[in-house]
PDB file of N, CA, C and O in Angstrom, chain B, residues numbered from 101:
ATOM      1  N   UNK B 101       0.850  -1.155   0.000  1.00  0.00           N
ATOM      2  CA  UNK B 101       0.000   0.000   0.000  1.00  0.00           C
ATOM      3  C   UNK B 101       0.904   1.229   0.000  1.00  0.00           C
ATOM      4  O   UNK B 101       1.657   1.324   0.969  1.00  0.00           O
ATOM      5  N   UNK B 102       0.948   2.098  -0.843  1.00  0.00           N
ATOM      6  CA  UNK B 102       1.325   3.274  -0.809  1.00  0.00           C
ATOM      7  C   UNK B 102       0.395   4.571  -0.582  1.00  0.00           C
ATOM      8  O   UNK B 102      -0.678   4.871  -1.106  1.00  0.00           O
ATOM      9  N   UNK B 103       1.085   5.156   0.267  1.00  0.00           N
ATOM     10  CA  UNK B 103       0.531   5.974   1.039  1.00  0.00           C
ATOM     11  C   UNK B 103       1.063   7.406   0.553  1.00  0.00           C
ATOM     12  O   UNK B 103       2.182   7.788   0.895  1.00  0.00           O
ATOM     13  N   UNK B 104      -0.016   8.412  -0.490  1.00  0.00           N
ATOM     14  CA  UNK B 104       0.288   9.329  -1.116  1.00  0.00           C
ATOM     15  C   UNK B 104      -0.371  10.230  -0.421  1.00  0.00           C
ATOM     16  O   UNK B 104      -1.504  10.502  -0.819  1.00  0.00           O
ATOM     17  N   UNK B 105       0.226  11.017   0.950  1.00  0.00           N
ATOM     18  CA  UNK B 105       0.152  12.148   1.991  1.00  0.00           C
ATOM     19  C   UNK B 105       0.860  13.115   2.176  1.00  0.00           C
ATOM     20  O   UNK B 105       2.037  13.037   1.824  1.00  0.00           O
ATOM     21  N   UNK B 106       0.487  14.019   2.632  1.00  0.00           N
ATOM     22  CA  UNK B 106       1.335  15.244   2.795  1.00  0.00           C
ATOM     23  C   UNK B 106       2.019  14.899   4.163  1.00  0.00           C
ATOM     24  O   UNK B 106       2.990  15.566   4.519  1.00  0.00           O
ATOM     25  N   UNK B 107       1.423  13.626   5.129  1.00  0.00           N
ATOM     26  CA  UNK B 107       2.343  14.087   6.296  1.00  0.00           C
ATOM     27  C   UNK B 107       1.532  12.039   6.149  1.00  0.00           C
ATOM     28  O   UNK B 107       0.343  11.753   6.282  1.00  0.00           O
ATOM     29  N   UNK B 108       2.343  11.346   5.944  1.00  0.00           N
ATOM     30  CA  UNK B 108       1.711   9.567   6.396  1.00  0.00           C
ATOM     31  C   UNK B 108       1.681   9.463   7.738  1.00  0.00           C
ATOM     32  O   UNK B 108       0.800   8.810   8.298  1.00  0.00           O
ATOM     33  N   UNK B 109       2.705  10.140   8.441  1.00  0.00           N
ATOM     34  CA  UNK B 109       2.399   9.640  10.076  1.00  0.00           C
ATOM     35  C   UNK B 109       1.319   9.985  10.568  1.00  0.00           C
ATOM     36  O   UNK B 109       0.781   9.394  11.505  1.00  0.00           O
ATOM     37  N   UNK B 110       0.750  11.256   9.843  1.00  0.00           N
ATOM     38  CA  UNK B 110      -0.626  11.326  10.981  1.00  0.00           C
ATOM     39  C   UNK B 110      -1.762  10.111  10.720  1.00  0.00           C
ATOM     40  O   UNK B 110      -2.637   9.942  11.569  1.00  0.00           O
ATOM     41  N   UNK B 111      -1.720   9.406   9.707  1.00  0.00           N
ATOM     42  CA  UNK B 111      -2.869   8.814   9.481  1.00  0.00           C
ATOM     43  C   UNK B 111      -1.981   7.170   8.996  1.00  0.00           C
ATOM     44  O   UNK B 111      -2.459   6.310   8.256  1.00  0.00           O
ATOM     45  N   UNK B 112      -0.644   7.130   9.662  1.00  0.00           N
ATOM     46  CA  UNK B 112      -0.208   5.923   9.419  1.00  0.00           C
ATOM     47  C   UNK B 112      -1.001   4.198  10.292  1.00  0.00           C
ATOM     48  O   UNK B 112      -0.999   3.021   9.932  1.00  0.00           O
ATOM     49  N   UNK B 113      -1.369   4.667  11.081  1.00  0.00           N
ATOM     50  CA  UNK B 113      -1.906   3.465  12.241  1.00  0.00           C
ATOM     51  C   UNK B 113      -3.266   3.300  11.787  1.00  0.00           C
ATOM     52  O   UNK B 113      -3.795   2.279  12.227  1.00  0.00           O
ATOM     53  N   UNK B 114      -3.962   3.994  11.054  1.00  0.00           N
ATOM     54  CA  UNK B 114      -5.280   3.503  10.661  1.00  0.00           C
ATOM     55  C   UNK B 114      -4.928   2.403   9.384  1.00  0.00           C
ATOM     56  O   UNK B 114      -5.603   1.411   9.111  1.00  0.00           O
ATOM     57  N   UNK B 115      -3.862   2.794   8.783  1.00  0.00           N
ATOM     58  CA  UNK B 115      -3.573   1.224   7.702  1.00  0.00           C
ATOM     59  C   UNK B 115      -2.447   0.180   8.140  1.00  0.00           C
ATOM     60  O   UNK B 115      -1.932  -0.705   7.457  1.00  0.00           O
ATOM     61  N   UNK B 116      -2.210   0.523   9.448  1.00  0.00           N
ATOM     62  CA  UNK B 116      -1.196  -0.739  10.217  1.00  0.00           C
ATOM     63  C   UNK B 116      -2.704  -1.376  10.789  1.00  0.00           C
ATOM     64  O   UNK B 116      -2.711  -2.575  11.067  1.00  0.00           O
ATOM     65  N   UNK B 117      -3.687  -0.764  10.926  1.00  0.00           N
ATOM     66  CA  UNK B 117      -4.411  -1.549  11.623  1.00  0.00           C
ATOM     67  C   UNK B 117      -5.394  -2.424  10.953  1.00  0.00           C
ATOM     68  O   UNK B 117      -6.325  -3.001  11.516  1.00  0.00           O
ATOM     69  N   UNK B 118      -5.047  -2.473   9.482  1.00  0.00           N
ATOM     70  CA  UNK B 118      -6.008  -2.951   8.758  1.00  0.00           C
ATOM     71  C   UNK B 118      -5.330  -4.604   8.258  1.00  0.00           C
ATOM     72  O   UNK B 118      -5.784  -5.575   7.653  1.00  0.00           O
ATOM     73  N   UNK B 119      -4.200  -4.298   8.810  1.00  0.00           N
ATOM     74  CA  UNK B 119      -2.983  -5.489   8.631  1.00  0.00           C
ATOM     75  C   UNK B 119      -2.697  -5.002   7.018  1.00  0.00           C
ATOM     76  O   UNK B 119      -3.153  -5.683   6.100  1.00  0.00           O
ATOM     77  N   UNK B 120      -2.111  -4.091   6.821  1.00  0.00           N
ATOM     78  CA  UNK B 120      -1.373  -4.120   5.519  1.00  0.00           C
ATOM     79  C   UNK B 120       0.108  -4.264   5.246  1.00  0.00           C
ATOM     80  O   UNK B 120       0.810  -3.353   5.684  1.00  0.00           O
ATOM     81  N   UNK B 121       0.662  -5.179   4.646  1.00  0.00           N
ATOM     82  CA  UNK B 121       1.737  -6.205   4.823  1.00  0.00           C
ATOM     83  C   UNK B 121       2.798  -5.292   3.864  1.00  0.00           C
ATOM     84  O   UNK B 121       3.717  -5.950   3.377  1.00  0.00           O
ATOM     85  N   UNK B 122       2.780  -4.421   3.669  1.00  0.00           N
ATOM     86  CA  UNK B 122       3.330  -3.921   2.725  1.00  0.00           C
ATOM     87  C   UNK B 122       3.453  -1.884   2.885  1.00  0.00           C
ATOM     88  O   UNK B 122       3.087  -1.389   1.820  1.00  0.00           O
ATOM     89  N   UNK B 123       3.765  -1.059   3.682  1.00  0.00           N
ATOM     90  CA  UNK B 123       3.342   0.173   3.499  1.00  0.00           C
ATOM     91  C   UNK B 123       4.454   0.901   2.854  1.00  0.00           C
ATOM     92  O   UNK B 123       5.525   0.618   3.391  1.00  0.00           O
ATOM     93  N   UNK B 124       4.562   1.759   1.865  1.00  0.00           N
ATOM     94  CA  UNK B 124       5.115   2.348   1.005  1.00  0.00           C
ATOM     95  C   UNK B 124       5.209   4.234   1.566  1.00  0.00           C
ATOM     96  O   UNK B 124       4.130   4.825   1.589  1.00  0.00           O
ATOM     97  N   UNK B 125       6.131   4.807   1.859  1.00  0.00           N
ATOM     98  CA  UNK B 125       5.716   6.344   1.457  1.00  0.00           C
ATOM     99  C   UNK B 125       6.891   7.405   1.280  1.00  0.00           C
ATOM    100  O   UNK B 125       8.085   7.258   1.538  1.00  0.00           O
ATOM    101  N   UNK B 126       6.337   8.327   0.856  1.00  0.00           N
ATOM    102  CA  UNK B 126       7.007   9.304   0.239  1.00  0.00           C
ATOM    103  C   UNK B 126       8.219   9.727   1.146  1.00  0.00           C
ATOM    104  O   UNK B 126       7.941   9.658   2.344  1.00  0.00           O
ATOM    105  N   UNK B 127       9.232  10.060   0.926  1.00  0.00           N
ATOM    106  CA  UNK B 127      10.642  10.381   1.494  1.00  0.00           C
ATOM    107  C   UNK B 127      10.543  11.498   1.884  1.00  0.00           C
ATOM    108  O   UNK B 127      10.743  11.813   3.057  1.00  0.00           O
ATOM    109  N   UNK B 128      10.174  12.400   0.857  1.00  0.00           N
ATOM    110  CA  UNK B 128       9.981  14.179   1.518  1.00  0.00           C
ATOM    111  C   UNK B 128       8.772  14.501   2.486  1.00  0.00           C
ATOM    112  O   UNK B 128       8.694  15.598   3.038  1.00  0.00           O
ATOM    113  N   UNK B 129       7.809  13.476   2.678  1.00  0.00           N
ATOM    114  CA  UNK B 129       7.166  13.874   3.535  1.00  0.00           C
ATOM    115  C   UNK B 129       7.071  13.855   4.769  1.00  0.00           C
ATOM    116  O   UNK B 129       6.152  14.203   5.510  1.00  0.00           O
ATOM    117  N   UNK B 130       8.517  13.237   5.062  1.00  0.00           N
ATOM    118  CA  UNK B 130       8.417  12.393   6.451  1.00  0.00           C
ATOM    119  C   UNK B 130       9.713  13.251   6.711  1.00  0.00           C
ATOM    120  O   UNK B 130      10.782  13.426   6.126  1.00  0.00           O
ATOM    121  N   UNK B 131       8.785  13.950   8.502  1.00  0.00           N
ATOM    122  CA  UNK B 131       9.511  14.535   9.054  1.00  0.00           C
ATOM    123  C   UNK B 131      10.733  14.036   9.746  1.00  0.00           C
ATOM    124  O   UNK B 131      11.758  14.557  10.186  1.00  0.00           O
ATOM    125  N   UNK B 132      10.246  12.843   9.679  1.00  0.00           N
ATOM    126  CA  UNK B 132      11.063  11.680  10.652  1.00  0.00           C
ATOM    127  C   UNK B 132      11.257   9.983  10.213  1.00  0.00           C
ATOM    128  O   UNK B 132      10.857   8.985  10.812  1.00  0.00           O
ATOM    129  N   UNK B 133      12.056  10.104   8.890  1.00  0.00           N
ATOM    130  CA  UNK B 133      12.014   9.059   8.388  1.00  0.00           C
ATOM    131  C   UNK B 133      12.437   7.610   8.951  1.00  0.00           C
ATOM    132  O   UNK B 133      11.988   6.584   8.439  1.00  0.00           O
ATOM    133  N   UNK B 134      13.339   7.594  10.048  1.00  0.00           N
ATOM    134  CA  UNK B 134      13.572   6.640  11.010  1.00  0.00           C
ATOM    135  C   UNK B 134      12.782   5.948  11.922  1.00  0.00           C
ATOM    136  O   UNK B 134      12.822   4.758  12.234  1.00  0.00           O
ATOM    137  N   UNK B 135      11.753   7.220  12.471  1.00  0.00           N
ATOM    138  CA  UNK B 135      11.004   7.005  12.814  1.00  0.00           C
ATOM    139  C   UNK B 135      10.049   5.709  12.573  1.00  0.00           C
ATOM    140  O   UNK B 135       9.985   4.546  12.972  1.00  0.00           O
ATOM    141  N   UNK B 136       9.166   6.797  11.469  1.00  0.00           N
ATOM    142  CA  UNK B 136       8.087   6.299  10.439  1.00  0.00           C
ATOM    143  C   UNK B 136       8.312   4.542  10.466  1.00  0.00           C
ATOM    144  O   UNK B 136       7.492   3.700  10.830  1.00  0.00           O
ATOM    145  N   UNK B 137       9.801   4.317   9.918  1.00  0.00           N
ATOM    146  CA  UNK B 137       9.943   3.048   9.085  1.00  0.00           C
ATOM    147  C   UNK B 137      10.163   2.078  10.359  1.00  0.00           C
ATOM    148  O   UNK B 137      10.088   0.878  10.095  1.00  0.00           O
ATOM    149  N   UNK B 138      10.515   2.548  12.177  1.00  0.00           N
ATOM    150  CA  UNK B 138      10.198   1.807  12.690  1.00  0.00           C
ATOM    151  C   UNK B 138       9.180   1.747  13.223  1.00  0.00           C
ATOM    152  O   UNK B 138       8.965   0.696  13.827  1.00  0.00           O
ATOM    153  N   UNK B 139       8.243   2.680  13.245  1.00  0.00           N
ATOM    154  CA  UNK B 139       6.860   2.474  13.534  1.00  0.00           C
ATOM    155  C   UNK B 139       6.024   1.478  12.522  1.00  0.00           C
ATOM    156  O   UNK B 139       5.069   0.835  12.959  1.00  0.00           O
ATOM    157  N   UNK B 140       6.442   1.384  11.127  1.00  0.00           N
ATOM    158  CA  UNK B 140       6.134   0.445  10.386  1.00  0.00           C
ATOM    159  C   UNK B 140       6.081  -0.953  10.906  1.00  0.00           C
ATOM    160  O   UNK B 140       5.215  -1.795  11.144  1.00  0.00           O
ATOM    161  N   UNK B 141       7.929  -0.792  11.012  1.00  0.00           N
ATOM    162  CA  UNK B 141       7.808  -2.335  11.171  1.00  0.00           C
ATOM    163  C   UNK B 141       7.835  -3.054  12.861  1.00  0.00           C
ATOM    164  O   UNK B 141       8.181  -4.214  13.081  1.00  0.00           O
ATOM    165  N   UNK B 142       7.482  -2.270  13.709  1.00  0.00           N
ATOM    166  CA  UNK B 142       7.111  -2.455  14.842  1.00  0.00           C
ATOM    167  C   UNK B 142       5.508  -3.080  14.492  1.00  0.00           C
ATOM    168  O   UNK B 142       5.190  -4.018  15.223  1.00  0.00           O
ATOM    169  N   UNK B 143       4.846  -2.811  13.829  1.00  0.00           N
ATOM    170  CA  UNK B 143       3.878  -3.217  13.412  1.00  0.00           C
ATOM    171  C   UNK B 143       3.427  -4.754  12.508  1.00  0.00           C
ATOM    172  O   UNK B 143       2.325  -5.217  12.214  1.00  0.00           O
ATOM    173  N   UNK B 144       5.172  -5.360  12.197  1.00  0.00           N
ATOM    174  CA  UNK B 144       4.897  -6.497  11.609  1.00  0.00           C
ATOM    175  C   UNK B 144       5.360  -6.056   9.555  1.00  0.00           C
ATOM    176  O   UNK B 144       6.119  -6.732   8.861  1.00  0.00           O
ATOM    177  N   UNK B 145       4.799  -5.113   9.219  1.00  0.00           N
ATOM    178  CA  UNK B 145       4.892  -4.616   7.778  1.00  0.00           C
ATOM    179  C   UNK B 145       5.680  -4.606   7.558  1.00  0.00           C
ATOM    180  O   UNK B 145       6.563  -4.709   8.410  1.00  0.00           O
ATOM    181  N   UNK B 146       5.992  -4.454   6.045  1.00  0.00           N
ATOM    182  CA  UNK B 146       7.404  -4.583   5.136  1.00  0.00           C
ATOM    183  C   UNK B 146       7.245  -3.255   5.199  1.00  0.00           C
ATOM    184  O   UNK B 146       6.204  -2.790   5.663  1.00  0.00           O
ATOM    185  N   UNK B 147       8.645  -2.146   4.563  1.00  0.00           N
ATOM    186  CA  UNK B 147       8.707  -1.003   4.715  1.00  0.00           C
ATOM    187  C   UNK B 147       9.086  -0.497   3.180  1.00  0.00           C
ATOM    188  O   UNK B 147       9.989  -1.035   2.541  1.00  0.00           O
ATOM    189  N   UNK B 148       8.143   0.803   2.569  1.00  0.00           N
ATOM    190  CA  UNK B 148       8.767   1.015   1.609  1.00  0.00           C
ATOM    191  C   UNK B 148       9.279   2.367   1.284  1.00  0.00           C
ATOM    192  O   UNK B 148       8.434   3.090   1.812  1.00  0.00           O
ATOM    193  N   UNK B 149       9.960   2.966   0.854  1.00  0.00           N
ATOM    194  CA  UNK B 149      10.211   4.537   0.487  1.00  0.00           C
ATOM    195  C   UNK B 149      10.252   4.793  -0.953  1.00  0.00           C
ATOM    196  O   UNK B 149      10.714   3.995  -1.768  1.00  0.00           O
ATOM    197  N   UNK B 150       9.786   5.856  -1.217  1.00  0.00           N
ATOM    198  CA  UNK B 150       9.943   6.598  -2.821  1.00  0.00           C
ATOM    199  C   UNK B 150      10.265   7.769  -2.759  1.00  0.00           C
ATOM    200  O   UNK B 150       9.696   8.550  -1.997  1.00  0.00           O
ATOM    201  N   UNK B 151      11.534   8.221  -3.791  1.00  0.00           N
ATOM    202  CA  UNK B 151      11.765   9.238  -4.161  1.00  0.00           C
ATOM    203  C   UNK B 151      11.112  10.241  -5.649  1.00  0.00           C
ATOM    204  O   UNK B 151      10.635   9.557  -6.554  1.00  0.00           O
ATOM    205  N   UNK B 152      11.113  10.849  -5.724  1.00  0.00           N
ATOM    206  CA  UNK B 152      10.544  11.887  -6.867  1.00  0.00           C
ATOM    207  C   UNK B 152      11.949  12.340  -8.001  1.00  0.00           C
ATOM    208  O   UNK B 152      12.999  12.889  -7.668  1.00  0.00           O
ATOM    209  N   UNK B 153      11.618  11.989  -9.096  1.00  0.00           N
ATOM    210  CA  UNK B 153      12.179  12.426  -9.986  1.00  0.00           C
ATOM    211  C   UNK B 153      13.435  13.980  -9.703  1.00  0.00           C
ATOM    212  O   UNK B 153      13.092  15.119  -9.386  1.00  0.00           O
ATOM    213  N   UNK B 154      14.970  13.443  -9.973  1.00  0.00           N
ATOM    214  CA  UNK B 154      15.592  14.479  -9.738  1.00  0.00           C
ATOM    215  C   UNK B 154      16.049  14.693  -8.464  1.00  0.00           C
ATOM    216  O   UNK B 154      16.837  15.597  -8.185  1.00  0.00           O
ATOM    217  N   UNK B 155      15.346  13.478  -7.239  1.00  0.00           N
ATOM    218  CA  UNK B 155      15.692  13.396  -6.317  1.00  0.00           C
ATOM    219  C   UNK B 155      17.519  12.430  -6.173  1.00  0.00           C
ATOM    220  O   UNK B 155      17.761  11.364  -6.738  1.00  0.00           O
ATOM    221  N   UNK B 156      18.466  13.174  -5.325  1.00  0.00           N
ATOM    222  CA  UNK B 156      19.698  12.405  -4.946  1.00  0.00           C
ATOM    223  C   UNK B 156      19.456  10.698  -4.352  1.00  0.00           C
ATOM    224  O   UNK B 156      18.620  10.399  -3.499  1.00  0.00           O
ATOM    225  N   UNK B 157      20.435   9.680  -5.058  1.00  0.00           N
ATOM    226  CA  UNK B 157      20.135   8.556  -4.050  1.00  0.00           C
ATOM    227  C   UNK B 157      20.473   8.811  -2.626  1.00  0.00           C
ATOM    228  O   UNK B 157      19.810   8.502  -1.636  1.00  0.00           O
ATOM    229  N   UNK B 158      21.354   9.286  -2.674  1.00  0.00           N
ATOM    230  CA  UNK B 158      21.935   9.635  -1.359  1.00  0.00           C
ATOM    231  C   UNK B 158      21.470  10.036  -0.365  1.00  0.00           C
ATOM    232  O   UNK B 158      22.135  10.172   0.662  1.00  0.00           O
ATOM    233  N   UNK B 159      20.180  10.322  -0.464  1.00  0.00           N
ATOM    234  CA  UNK B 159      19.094  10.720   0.348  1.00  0.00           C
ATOM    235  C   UNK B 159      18.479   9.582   1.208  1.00  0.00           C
ATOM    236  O   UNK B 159      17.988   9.723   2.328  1.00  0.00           O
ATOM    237  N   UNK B 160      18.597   8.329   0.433  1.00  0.00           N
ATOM    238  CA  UNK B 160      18.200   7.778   1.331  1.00  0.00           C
ATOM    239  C   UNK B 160      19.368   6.562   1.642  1.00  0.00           C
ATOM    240  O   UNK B 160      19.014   5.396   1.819  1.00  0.00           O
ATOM    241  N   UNK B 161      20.427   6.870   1.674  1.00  0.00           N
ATOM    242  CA  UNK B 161      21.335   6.171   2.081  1.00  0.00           C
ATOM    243  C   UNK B 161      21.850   5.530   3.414  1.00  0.00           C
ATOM    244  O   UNK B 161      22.714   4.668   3.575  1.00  0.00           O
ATOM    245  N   UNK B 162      20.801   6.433   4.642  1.00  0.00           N
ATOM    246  CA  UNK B 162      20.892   6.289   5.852  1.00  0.00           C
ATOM    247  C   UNK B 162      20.008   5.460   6.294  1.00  0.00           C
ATOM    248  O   UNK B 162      20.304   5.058   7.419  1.00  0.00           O
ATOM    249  N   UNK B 163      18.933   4.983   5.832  1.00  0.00           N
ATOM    250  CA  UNK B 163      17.559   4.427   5.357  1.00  0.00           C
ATOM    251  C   UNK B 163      17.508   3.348   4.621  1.00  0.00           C
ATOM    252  O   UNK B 163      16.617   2.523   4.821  1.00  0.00           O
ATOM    253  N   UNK B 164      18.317   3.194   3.786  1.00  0.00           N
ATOM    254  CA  UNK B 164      18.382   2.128   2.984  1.00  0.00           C
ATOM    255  C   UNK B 164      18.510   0.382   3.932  1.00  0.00           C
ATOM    256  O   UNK B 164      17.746  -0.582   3.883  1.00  0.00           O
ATOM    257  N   UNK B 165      19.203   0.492   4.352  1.00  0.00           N
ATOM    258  CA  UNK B 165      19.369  -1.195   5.427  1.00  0.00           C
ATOM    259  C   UNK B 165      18.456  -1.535   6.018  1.00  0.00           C
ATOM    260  O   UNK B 165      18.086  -2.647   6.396  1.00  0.00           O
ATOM    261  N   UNK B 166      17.906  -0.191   6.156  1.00  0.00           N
ATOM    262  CA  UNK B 166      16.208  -0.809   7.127  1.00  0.00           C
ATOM    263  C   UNK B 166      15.302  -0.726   6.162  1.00  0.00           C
ATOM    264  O   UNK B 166      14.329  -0.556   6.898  1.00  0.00           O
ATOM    265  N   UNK B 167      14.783  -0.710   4.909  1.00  0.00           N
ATOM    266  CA  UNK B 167      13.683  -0.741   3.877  1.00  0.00           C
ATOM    267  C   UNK B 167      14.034  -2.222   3.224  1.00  0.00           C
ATOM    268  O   UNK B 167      14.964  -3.027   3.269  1.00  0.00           O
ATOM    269  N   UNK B 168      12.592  -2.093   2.522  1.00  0.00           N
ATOM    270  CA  UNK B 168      12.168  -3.313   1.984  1.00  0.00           C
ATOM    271  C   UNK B 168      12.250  -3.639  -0.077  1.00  0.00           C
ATOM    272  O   UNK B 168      12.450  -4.496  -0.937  1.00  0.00           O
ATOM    273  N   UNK B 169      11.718  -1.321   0.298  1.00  0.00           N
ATOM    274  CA  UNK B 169      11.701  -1.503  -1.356  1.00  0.00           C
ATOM    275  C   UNK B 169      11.822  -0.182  -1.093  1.00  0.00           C
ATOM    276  O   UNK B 169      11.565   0.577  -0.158  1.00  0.00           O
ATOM    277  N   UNK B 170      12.543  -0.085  -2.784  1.00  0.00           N
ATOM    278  CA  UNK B 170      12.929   1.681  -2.972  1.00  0.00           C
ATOM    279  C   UNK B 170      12.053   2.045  -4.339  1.00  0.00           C
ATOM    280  O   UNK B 170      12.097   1.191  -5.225  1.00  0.00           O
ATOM    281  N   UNK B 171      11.690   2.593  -4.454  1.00  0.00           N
ATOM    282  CA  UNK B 171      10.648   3.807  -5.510  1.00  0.00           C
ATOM    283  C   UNK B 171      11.236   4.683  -5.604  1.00  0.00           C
ATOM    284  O   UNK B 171      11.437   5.615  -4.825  1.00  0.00           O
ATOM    285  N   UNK B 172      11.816   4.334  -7.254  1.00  0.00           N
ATOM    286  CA  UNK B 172      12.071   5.460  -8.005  1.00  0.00           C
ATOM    287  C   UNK B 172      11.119   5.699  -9.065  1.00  0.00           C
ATOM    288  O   UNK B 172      10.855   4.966 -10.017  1.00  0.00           O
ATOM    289  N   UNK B 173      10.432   7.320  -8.637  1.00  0.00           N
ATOM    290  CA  UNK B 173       9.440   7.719  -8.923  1.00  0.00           C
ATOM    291  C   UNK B 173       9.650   8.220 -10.233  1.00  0.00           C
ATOM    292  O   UNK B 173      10.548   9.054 -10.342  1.00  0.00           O
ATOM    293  N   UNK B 174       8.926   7.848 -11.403  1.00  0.00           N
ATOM    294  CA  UNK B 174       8.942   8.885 -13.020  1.00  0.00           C
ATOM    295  C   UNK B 174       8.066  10.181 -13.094  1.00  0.00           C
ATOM    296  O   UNK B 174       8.310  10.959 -14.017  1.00  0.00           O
ATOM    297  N   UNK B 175       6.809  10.563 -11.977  1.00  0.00           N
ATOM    298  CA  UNK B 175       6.953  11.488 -12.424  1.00  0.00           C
ATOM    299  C   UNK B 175       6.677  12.059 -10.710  1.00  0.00           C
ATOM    300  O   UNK B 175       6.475  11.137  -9.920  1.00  0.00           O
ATOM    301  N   UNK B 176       6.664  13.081 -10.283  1.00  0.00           N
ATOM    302  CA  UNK B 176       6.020  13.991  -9.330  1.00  0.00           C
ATOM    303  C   UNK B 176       4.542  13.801  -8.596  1.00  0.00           C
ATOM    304  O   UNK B 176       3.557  13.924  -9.324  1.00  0.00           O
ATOM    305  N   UNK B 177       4.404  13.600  -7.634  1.00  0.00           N
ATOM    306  CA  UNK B 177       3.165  13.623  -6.905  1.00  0.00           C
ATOM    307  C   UNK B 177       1.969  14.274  -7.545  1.00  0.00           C
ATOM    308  O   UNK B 177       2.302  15.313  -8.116  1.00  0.00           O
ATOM    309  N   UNK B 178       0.686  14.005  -7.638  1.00  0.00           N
ATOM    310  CA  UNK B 178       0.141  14.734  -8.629  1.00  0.00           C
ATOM    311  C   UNK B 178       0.144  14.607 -10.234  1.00  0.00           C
ATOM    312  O   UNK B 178      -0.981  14.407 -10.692  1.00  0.00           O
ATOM    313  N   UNK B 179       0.823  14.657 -10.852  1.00  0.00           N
ATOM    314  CA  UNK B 179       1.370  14.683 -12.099  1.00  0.00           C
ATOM    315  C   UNK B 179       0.209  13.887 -13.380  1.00  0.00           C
ATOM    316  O   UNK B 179       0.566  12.798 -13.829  1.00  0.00           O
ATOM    317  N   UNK B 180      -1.079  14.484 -13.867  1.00  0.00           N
ATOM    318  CA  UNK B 180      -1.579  14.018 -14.475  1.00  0.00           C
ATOM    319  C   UNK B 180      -1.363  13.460 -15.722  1.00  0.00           C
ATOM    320  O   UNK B 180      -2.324  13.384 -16.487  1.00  0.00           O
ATOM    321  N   UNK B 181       0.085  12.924 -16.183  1.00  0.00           N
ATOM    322  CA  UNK B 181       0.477  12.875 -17.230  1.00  0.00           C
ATOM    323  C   UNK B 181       0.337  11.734 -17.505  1.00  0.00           C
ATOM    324  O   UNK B 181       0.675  11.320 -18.615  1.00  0.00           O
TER     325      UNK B 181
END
């Protein structure tokens, strides 16, 4: 499940609680990406992150050992194309 929010933590525990085995979310939105991904998997879930086009890998390089799956995004949040 990917979770396309301006902020996933506020409304992250209503889809840990649905048992979703899989949660996905955005890199820039998370104030607290360490956090987030162990609140994930304190929960049992696989953990996922995505970056946005133009985004550095290196960004999530601190992050990387603890994820499940990386999203590299083609276009921008939104992006009706």
């Amino acid at each position: 499940m990917h979770l396309e929010l301006d902020n996933p933590d506020l409304m992250l525990e209503n889809f840990l609680l649905i048992n979703a085995d899989l949660i996905t979310v955005c890199l820039d939105t998370l104030p607290d990406p360490v956090m987030t991904i162990a609140r994930i998997r304190k929960r049992g879930a696989l953990v996922g992150i995505s970056i946005n086009p133009g985004d550095q890998l290196l960004q999530v390089r601190d992050v990387l050992p603890s994820i499940d799956m990386l999203i590299l995004r083609g276009v921008h949040s939104g992006f009706g194309g």
